[in-house]
BALUM-561315 format. One record per residue: x, y, z of N, C-alpha, C in turn. Coordinates in steps of 0.02 Angstrom, whole numbers, plus 50000, padded with zeros to 5 digits. Layout:
N
XYZXYZXYZ/...
% end
This chain:
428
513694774350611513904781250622513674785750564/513744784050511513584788650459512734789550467/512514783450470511754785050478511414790150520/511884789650592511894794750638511984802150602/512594802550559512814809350566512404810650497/512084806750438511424807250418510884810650454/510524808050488510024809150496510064815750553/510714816650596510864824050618510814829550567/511034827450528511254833250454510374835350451/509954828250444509204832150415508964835050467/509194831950540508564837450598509084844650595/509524845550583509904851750568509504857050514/509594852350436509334856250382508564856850411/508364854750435507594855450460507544860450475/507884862550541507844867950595508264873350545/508654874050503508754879050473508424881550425/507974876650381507494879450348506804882050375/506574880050445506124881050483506534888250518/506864890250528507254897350534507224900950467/507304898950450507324903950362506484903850365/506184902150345505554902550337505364907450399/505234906550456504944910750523505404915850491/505974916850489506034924450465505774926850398/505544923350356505304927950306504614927950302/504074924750380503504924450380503444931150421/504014934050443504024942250500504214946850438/504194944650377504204952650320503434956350325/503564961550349502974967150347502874968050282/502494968250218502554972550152502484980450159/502554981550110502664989850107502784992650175/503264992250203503634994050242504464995450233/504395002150265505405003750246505675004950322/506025002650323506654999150393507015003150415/507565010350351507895014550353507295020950346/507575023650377507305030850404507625034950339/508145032250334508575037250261508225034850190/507775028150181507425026450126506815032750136/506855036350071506375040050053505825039249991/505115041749958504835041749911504985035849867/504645030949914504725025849873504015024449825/504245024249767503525023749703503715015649692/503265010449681503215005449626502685005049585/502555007049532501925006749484502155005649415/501555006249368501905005549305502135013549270/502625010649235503035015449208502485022149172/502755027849204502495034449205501695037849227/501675029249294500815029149313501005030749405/501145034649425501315034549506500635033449530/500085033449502499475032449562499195025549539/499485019849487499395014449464499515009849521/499125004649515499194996449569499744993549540/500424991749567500814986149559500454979149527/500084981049479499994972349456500144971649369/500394965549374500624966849302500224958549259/500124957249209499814949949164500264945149159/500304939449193500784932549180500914932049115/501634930749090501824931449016501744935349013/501874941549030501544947548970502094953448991/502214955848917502614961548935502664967748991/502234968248997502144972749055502774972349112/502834979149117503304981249191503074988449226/503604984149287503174989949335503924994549365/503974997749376504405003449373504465006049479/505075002949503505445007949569505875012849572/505575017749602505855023249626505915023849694/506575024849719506605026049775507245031249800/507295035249844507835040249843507975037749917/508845038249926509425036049990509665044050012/509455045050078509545052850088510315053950113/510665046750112511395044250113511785050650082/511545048950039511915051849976512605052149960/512635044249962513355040849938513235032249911/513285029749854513095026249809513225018549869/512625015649879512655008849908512565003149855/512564996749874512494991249832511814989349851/511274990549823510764988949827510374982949814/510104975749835509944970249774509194969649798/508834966549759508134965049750508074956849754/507564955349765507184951149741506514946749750/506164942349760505414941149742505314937349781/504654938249827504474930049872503884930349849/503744923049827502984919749809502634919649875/501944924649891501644923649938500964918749918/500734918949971499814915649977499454924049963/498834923449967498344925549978498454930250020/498804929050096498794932650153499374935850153/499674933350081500454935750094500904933650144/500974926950171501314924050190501854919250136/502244917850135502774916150089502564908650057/502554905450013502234899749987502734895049987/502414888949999502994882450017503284880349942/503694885749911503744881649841504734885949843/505104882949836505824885349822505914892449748/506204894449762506514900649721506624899749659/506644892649623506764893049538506124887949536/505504890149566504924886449547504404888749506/504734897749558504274904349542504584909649508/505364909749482505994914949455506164911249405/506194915149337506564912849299507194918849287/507694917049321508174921249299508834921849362/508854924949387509314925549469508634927949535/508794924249568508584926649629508854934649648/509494934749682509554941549696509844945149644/509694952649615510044956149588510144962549618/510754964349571510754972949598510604976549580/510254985649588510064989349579510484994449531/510694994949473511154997649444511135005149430/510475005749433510515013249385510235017049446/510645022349452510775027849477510805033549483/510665039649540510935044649497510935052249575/511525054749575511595059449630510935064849623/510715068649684510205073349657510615080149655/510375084849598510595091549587510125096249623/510275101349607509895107449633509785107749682/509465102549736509055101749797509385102349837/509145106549889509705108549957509845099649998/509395098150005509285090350014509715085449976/510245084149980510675079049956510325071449943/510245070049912510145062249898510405058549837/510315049349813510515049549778509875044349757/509625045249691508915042149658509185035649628/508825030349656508895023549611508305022349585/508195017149516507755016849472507915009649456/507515005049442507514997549416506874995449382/506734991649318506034992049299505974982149311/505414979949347505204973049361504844973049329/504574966349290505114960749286505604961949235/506124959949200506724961849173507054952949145/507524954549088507814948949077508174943549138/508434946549206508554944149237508314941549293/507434946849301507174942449366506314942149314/506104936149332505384936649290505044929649334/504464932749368504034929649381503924924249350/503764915749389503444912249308502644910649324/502494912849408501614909849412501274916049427/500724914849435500194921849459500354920049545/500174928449560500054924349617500284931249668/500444932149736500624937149764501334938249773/501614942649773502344943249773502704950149834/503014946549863503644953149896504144954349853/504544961149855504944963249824505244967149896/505904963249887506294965749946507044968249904/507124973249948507754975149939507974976950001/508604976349988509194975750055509814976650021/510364979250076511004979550057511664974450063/511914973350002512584972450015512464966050009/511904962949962511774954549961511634951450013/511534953550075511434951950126510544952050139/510184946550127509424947050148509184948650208/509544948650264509524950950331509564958750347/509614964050287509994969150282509084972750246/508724972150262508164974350215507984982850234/507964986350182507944994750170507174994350160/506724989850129506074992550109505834986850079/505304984850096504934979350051504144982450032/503874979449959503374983749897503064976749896/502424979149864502134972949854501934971249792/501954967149767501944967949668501284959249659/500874961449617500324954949596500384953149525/500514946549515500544943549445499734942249444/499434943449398498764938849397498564934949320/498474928649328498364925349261497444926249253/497134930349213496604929349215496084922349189/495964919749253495494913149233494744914149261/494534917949297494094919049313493704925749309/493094925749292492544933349263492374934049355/492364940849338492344944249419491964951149391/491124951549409490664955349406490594959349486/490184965349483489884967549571489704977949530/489564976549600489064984749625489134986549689/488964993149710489244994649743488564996749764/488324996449824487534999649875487515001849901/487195004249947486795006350026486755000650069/487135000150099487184993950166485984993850178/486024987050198485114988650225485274988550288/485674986750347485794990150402485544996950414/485204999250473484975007150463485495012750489/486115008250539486485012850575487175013150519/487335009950471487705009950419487355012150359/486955013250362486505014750274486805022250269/487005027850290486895034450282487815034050283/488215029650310488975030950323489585024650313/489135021550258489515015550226489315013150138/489815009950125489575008750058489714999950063/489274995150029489314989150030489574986849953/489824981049939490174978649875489654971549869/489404968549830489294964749784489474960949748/489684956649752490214954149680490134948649659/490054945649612490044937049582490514935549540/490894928549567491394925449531491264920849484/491274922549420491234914849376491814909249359/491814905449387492464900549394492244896249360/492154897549296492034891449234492774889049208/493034892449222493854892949182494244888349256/493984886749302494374883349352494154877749376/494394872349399494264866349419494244867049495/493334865949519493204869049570492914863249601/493244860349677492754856149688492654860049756/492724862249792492644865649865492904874049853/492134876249841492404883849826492434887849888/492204884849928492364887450017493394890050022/493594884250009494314885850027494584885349956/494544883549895494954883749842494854891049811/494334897749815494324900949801494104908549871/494674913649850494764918549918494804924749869/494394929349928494154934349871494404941149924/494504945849902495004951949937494774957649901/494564962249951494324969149920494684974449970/495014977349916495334983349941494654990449929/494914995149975494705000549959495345006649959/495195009749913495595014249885496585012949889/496545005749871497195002749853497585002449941/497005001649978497354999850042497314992450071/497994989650089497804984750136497564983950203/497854987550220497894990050290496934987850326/496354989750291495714987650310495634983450249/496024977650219495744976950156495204969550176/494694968050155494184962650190494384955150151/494414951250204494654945650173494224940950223/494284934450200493874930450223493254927350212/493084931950147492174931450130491824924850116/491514922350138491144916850125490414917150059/490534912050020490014915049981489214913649997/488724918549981488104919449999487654912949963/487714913149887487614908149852487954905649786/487874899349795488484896749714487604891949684/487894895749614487294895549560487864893349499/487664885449489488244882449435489214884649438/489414888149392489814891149414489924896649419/489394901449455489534906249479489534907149549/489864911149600489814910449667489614920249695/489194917949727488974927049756489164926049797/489504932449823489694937149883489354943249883/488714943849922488404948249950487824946550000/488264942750047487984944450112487704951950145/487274949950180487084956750202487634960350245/487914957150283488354957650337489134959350293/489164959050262489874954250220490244963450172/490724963850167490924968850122490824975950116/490774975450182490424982950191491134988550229/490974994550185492004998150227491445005050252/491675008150304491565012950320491525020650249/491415023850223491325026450179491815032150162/492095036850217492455041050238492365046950200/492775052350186492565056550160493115058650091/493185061850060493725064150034494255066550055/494835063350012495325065350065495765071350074/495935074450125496265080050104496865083550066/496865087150052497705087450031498005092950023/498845092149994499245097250015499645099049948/499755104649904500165103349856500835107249880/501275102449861501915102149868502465104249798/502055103349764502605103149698503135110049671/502995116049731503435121549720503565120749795/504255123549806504295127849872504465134849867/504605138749816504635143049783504085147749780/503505144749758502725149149755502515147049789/501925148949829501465151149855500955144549845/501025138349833500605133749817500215132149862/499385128249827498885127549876498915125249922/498725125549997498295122750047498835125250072/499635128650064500105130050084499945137250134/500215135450207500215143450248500705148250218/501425143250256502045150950249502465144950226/503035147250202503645143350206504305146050230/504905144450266505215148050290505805144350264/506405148850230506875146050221507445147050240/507785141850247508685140950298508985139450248/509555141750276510325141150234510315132950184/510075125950233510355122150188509725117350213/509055120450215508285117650213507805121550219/507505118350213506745120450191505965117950244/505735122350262504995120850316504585123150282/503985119750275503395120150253502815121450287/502385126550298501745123650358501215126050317/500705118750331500185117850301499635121650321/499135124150316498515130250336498325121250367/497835127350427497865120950488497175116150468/497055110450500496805107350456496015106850536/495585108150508495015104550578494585100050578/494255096950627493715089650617493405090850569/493115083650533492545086050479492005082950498/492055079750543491535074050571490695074650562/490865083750587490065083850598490115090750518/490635090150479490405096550413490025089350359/489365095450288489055090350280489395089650185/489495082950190489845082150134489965085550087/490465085550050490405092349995491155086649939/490975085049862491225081249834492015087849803/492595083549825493055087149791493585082549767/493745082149710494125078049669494745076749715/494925069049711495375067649743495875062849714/496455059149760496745054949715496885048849766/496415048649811495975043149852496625041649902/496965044849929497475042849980498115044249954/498555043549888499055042549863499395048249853/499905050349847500355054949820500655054149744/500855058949726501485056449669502015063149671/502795059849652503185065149658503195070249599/503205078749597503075082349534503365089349555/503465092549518503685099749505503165103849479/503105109849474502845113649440503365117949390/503905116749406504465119549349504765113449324/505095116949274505395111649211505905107749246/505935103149305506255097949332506145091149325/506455088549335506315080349341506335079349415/505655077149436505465076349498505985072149547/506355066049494506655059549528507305063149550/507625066949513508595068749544508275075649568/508025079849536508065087549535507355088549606/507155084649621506405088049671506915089049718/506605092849778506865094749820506375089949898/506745092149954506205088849995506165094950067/505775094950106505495100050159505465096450210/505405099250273505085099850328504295100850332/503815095550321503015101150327502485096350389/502565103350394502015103950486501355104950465/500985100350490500555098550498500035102850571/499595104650559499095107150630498575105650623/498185102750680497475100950686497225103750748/496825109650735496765113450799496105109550815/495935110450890495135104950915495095106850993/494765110451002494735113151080495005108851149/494795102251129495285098751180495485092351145/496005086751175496265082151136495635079551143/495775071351106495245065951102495485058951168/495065059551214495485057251284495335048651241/495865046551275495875039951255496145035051183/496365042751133496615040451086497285045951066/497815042051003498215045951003498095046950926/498375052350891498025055350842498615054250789/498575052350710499195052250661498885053350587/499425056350554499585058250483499385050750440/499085051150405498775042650372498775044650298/499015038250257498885039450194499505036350157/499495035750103500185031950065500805037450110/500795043750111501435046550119501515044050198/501365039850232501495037950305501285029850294/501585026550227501335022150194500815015450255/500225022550278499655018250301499875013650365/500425017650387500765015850448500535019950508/500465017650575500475022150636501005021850694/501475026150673502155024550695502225031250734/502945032250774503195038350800503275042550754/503455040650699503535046350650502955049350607/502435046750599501655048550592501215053250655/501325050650718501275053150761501035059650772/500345062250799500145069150815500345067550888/500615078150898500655078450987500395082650992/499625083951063499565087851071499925092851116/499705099651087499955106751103499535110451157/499465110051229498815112051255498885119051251/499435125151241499465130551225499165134051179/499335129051130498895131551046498315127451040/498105122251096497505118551054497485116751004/498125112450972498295109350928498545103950930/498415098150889498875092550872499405095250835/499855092350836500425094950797501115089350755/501415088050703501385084550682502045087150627/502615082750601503015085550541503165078350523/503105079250441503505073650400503855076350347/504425072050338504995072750280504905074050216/504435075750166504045075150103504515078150057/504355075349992504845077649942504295080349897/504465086349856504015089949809503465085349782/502885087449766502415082549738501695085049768/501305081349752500595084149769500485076449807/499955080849870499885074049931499195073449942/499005068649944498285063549993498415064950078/497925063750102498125064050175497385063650208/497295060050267496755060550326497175061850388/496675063650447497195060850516496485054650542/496825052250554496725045150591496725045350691/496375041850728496345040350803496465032250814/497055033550851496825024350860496815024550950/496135019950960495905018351024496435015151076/496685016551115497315013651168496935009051207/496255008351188496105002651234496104996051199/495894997451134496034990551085496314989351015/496804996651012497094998750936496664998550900/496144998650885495985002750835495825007650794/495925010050744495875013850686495425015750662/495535023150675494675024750663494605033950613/494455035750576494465042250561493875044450565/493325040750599492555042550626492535048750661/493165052350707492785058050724493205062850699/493775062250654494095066150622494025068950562/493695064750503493235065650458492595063450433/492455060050476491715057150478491645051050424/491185051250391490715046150347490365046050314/490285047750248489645049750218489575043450147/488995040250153489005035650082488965039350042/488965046650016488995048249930489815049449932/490275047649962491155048349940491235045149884/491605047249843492045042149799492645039549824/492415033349815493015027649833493165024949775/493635021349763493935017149709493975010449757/493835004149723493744999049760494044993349696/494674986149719494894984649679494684977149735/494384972549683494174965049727494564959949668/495064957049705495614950749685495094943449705/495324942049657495224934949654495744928249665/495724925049708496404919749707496064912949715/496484908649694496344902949662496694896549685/496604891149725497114885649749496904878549703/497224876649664497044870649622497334862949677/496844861749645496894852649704497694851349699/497814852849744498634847749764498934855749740/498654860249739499374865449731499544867049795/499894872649788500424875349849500614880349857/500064884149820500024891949848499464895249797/499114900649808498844906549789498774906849725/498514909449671498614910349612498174917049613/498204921849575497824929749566497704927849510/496854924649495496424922849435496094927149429/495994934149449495414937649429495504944249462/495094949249435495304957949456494554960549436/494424964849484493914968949474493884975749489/493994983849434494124986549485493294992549477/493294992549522492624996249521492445004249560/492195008249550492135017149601491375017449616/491525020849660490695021049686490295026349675/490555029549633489985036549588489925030149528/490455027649487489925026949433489755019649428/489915013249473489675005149512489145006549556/488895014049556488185013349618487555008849589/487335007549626486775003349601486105008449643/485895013149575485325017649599484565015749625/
% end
């Protein structure tokens, strides 16, 4: 009998850890759950347009901001999942990869003043005496309420990387002829002298973002040729992103003045509407270079406030006037502030009265990034090809990770970083 109620106990713990796991293989990253989670920043401290990655051992922290439009003090807790490569959760237990507590709480606080907009600003700096990474490697940062992990408000994505590997590249002209004029290609060679490499096919995975997005980020690359220990990636075919254009934007940081790209603003008793000067295709206008901050936002004032308690937040409408819709696709707001999501709340509708798409999001003071985006209803995909076109002289910012699986390990390691732009990585 005991053997019985043994070996029940393990097909039990089985099926409950095989439940725990399937649910934390359905965490979306950078994704927020509550509609009331607002302006959420994770970067390093006083860098809002910085990458979440910080040096194994190393002092370094990275700094959350996030505002509860609640605005009544919740119990907030955090804490860390060791992913792979793909960001799927790694088969290794919680004090393998934490030195300190698994969950903590969010302590520091603070109601917002001035702002017709009630909220209340929380702040936490990772890693900390109580939660600290101990491997490289990919990481979720979840928070949820009330100690409850089932309860999740917003999950960020944060990278430890131990540097073991030299990571060189350039940036080209695709030799394709129908991509040469409206793409930019990447280059890159890994030197894995510093790693014990016997199958660099699967022990080493290489990931190139463009302009700090996942969302198209290229994974999968196979290398072209391995020369001792170095391995090339530059297939002809291989690393190539659509080029896009610069992105547009909106400054936000007064509602008070008259700030750029701004139409009118209209103000109510206890809010605020914003409408943006209307925005039209660029598909077929011919490039023209204007400084950008490649998709991202950051929150800011133009008066002597502190953006985090004291910003305020708006109503701002969005218009994309275009003689008729685009049949077959539905049209959305793209960019960190719609954190690279295509949701109802991103969502353009057209207006057949005004010959407009039309469009409002929640934004809190600050200066904004922005495209609009089409995605195809016949096979979802994502496309800003006829909304802003394509041109290879854009500046992009392009960041290619390196990860690392050692014989008999059991997850991911982030051995290497490259970050490279394509005005000054061109290869003339």
């Amino acid at each position: 009998m005991r053997t019985v109620a043994l070996v029940c106990f393990t097909v039990m713990a089985m099926f409950v850890f095989s439940g725990i796991k399937a649910q934390e293989n359905k965490i979306t990253p950078d994704h927020i759950y509550h509609q009331n989670i607002k302006t959420v920043k994770f970067t390093p401290p006083g860098d809002y347009l910085g990458l979440p990655i910080i040096a194994l051992n190393s002092s370094e922290t990275l700094e959350l901001n996030f505002d509860d439009l609640m605005n009544e003090v919740r119990t907030y807790y955090y804490t860390l999942v060791l992913c792979n490569a793909d960001w799927t959760p790694a088969q290794l237990n919680t004090i393998e990869y934490l030195r300190g507590f698994s969950e903590n709480q969010i302590r520091d606080y603070r109601f917002s003043s001035i702002a017709l907009q009630k909220y209340v600003h929380y702040k936490v700096s990772i890693p900390n005496k109580s939660c600290q990474p101990t491997r490289a490697g990919n990481y979720i940062l979840k928070v949820y309420l009330d100690g409850d992990t089932s309860r999740l408000a917003f999950t960020r994505r944060l990278m430890v990387i131990n540097n073991r590997a030299g990571v060189t590249g350039w940036i080209s002209q695709p030799t394709n002829p129908k991509l040469f004029r409206n793409s930019q290609k990447l280059n890159v060679q890994v030197n894995t002298k510093g790693l014990n490499i016997q199958n660099p096919f699967d022990q080493v995975k290489v990931v190139i973002m463009q302009n700090f997005r996942w969302d198209n980020a290229i994974t999968g690359i196979k290398p072209m040729f391995i020369k001792g220990d170095v391995i090339e990636y530059n297939a002809e075919q291989d690393c190539i992103f659509p080029a896009m254009k610069e992105w547009r934007w909106v400054d936000l940081r007064s509602f008070r003045l008259q700030t750029e790209r701004v139409a009118k603003t209209d103000y109510r008793r206890n809010a605020t509407d914003v409408h943006v000067m209307p925005d039209f295709p660029r598909d077929n206008v011919i490039y023209q270079y204007l400084k950008d901050i490649n998709g991202l936002f950051y929150p800011a004032t133009i008066d002597d406030y502190d953006p985090n308690f004291e910003g305020d937040y708006a109503r701002v409408d969005f218009t994309f006037p275009v003689k008729e819709p685009y049949a077959g696709y539905d049209m959305y707001i793209f960019g960190q502030l719609t954190d690279y999501e295509c949701n109802e709340l991103s969502k353009m509708t057209w207006n057949g009265a005004k010959q407009a798409y039309e469009g409002a999001l929640f934004l809190k003071q600050g200066y904004y990034n922005y495209v609009y985006g089409l995605i195809d209803k016949t096979n979802n995909q994502f496309s800003t090809e006829y909304t802003e076109g394509n041109w290879w002289e854009t500046e992009n910012a392009y960041t290619v990770l390196v990860y690392y699986k050692g014989l008999g390990g059991r997850h991911d390691e982030l051995v290497g970083q490259l970050r490279m732009n394509s005005l000054i990585n061109r290869m003339r």
